[in-house]
N, CA, C and O atoms as a DFTB+ gen file, in Angstrom:
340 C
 N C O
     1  1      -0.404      52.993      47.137
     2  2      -0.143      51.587      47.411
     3  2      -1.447      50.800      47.247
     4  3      -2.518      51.012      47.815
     5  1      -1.179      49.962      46.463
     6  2      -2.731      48.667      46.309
     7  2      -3.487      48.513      47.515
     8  3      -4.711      48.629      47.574
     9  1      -2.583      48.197      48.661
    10  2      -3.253      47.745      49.988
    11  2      -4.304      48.245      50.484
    12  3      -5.314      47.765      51.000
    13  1      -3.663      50.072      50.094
    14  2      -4.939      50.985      50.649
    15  2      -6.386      50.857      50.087
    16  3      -7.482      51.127      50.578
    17  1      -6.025      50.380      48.957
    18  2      -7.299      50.522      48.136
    19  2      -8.146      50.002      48.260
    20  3      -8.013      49.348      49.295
    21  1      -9.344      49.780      47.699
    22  2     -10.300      48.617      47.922
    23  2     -10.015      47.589      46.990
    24  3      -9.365      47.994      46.027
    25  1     -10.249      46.600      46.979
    26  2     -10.158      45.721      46.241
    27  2     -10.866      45.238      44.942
    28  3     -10.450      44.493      44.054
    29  1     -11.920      45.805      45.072
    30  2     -12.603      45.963      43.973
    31  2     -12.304      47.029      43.122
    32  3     -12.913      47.065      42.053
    33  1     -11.564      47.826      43.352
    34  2     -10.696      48.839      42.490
    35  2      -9.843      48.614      41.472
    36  3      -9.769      49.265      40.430
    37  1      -8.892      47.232      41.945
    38  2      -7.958      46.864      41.563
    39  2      -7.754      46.400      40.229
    40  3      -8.722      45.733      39.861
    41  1      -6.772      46.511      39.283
    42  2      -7.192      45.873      38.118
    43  2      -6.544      44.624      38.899
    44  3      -6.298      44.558      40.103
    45  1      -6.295      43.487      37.744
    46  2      -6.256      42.012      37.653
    47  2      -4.399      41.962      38.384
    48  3      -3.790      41.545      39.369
    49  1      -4.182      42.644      37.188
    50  2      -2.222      42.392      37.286
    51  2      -2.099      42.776      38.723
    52  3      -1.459      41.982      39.412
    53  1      -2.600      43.867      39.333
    54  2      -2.486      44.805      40.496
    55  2      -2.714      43.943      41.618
    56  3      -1.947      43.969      42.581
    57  1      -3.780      43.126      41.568
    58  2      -4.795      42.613      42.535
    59  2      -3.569      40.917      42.820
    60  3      -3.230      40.438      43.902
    61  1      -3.306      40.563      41.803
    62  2      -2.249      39.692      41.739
    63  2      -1.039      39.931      41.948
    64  3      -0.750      38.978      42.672
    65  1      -0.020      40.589      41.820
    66  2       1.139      41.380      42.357
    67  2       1.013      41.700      43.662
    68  3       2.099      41.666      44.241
    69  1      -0.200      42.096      44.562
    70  2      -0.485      42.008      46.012
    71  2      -0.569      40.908      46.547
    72  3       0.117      40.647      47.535
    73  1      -1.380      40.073      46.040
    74  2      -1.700      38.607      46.061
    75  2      -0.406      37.886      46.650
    76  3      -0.175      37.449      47.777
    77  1       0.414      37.919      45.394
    78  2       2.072      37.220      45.078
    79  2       2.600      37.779      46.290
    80  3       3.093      37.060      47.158
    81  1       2.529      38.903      46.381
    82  2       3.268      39.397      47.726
    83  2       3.463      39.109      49.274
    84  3       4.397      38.927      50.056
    85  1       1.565      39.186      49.301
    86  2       1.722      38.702      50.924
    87  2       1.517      37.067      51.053
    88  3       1.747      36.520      52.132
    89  1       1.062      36.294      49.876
    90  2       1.833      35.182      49.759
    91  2       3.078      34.932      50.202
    92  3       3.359      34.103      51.068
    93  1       3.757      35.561      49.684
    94  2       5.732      35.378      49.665
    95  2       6.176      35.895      51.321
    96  3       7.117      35.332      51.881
    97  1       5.398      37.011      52.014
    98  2       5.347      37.497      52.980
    99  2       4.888      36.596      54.276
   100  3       5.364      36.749      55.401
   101  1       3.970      35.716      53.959
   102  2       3.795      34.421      54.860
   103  2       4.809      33.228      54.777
   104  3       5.389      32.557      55.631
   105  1       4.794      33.231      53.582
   106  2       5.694      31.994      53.552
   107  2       7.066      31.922      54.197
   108  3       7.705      30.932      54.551
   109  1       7.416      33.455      54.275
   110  2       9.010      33.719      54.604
   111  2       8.977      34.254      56.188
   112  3       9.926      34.704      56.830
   113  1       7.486      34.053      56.653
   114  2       7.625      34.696      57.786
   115  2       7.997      35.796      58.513
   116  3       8.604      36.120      59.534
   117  1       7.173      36.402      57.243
   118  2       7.404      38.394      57.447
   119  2       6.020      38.996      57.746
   120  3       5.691      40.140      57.431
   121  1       5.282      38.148      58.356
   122  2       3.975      38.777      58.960
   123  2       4.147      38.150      60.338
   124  3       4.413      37.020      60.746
   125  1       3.894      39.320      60.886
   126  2       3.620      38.994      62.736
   127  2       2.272      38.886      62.753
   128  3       1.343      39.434      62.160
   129  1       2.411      37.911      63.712
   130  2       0.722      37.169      64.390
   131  2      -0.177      38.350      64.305
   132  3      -1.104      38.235      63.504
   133  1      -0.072      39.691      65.106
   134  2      -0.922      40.605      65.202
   135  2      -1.580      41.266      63.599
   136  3      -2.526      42.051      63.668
   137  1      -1.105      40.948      62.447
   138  2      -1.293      41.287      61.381
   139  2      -1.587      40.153      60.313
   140  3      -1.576      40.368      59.101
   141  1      -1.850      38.926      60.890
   142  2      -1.745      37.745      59.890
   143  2      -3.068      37.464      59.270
   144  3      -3.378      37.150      58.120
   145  1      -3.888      37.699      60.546
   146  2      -5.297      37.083      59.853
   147  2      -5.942      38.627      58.689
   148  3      -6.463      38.423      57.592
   149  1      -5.776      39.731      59.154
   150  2      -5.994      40.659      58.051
   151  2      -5.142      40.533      56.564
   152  3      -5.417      41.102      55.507
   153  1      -4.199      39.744      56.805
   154  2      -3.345      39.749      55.106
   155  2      -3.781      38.569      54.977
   156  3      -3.107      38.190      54.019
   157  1      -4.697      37.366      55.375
   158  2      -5.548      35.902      55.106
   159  2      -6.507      36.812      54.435
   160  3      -6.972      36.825      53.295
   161  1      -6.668      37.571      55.474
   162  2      -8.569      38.245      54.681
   163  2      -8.404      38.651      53.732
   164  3      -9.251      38.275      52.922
   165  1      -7.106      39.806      53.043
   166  2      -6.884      40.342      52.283
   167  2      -6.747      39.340      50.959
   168  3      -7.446      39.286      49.947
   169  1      -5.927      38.799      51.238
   170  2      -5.519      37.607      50.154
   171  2      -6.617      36.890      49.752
   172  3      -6.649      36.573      48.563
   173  1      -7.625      36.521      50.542
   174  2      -8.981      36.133      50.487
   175  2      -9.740      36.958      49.139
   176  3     -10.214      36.535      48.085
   177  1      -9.602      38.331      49.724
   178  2     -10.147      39.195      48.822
   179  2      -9.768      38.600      47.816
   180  3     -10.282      37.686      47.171
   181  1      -8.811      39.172      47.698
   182  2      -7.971      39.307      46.296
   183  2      -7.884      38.112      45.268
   184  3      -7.823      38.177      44.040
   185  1      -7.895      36.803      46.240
   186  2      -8.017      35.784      45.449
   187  2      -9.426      35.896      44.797
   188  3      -9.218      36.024      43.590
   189  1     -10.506      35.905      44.992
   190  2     -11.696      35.987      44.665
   191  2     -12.063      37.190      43.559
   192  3     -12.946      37.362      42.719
   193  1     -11.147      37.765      43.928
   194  2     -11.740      39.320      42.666
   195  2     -10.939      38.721      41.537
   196  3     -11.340      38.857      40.381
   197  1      -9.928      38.125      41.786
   198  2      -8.651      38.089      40.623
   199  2      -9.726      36.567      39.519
   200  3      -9.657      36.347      38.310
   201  1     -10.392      36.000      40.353
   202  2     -10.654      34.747      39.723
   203  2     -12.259      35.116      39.506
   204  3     -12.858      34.264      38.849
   205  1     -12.856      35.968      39.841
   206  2     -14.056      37.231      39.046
   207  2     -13.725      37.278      37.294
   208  3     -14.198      36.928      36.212
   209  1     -12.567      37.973      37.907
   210  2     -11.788      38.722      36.291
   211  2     -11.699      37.715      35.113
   212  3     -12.065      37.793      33.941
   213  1     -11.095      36.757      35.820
   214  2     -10.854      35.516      34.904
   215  2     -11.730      34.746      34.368
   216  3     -11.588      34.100      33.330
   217  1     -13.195      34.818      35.453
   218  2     -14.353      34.254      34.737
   219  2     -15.119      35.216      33.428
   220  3     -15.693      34.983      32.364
   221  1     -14.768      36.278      34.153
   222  2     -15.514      37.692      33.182
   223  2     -15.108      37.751      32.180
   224  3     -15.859      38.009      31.240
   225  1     -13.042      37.418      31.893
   226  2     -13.123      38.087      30.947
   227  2     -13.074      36.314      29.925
   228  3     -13.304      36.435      28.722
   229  1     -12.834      35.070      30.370
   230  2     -13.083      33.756      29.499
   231  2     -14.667      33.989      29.148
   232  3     -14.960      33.477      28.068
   233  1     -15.495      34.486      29.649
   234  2     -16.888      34.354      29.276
   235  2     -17.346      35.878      28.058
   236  3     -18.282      36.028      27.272
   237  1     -16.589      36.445      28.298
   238  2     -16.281      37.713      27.108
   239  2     -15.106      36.617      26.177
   240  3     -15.768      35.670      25.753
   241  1     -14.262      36.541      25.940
   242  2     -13.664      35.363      24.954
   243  2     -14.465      34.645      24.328
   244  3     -14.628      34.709      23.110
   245  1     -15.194      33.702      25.272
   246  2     -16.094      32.530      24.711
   247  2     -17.138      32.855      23.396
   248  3     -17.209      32.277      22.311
   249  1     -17.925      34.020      23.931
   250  2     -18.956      35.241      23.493
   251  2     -18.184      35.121      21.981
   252  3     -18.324      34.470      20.946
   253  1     -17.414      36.015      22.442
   254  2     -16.545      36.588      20.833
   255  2     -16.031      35.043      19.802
   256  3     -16.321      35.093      18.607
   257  1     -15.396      33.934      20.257
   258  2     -15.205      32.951      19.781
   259  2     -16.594      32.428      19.169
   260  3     -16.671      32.410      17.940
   261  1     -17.632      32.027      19.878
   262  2     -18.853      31.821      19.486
   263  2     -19.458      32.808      18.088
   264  3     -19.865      32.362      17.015
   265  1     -19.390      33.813      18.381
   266  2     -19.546      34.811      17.084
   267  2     -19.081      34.790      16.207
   268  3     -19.671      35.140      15.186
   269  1     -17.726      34.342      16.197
   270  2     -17.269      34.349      14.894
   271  2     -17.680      32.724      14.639
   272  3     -17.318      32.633      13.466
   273  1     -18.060      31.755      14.892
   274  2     -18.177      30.538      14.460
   275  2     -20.090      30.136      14.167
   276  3     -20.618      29.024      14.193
   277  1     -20.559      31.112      13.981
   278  2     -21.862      31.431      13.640
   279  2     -21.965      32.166      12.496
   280  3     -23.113      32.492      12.195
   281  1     -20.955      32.567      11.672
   282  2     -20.572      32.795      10.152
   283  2     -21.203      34.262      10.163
   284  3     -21.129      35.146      11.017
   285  1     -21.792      34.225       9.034
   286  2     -22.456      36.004       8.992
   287  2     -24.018      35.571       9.066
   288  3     -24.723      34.575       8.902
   289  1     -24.149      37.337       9.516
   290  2     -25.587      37.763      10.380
   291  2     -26.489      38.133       9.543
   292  3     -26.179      38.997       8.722
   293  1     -27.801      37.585       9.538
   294  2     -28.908      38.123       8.999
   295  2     -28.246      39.105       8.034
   296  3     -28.234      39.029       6.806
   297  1     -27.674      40.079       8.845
   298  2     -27.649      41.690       7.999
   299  2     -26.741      41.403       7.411
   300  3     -26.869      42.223       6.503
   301  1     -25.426      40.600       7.051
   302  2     -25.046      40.188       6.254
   303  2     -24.976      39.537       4.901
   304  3     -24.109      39.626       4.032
   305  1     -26.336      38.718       4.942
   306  2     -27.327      37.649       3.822
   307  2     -28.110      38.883       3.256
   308  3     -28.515      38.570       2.137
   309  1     -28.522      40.283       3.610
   310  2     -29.551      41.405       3.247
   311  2     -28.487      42.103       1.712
   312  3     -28.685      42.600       0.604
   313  1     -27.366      41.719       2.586
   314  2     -26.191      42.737       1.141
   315  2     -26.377      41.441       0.105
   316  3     -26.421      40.219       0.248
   317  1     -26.473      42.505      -1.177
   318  2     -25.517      41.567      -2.589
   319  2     -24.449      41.076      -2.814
   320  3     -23.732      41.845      -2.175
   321  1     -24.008      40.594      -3.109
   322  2     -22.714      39.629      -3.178
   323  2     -22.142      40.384      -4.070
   324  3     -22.763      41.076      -4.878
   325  1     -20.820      40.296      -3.979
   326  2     -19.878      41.209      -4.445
   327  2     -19.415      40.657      -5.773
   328  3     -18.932      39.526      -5.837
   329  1     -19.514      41.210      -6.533
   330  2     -18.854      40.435      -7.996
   331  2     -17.255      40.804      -7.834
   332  3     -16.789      41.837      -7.354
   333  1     -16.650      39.837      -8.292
   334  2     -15.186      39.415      -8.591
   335  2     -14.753      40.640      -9.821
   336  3     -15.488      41.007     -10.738
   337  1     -13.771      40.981      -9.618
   338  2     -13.095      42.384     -10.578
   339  2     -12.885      41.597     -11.949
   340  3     -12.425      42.178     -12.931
């Protein structure tokens, strides 16, 4: 079960599917007082790792988008140009 885990374990989908859960679990009033502020903390977590991921992986995107819009590399300009058949 996710819960057990640490949170930093979690992949993204995982960490969010828990998330969604004890979300839906407050809202419907399926957490008793004695257990509420640990599924705040939890959700806490989770919100924060899940929106980690999202920075990590738009800033890996960006990276790769940027690369390709910087055309070809040094070591690219070193080759001969290819003659046409």
């Amino acid at each position: 079960m996710a819960a057990d885990r640490p949170v930093e374990e979690l992949g993204f989908e995982e960490a969010r599917a828990e998330l969604e859960a004890i979300v839906a679990a407050i809202d419907h009033g399926d957490v008793d007082l004695d257990t509420l502020s640990a599924k705040v903390a939890r959700a806490g977590a989770l919100l924060a790792h899940c929106r980690a991921r999202i920075t990590a992986t738009r800033a890996q995107v960006e990276d790769l988008v940027a690369s390709f819009d910087e055309g070809p590399s040094e070591k690219d300009d070193a080759r001969p140009a290819e003659e046409p058949f």
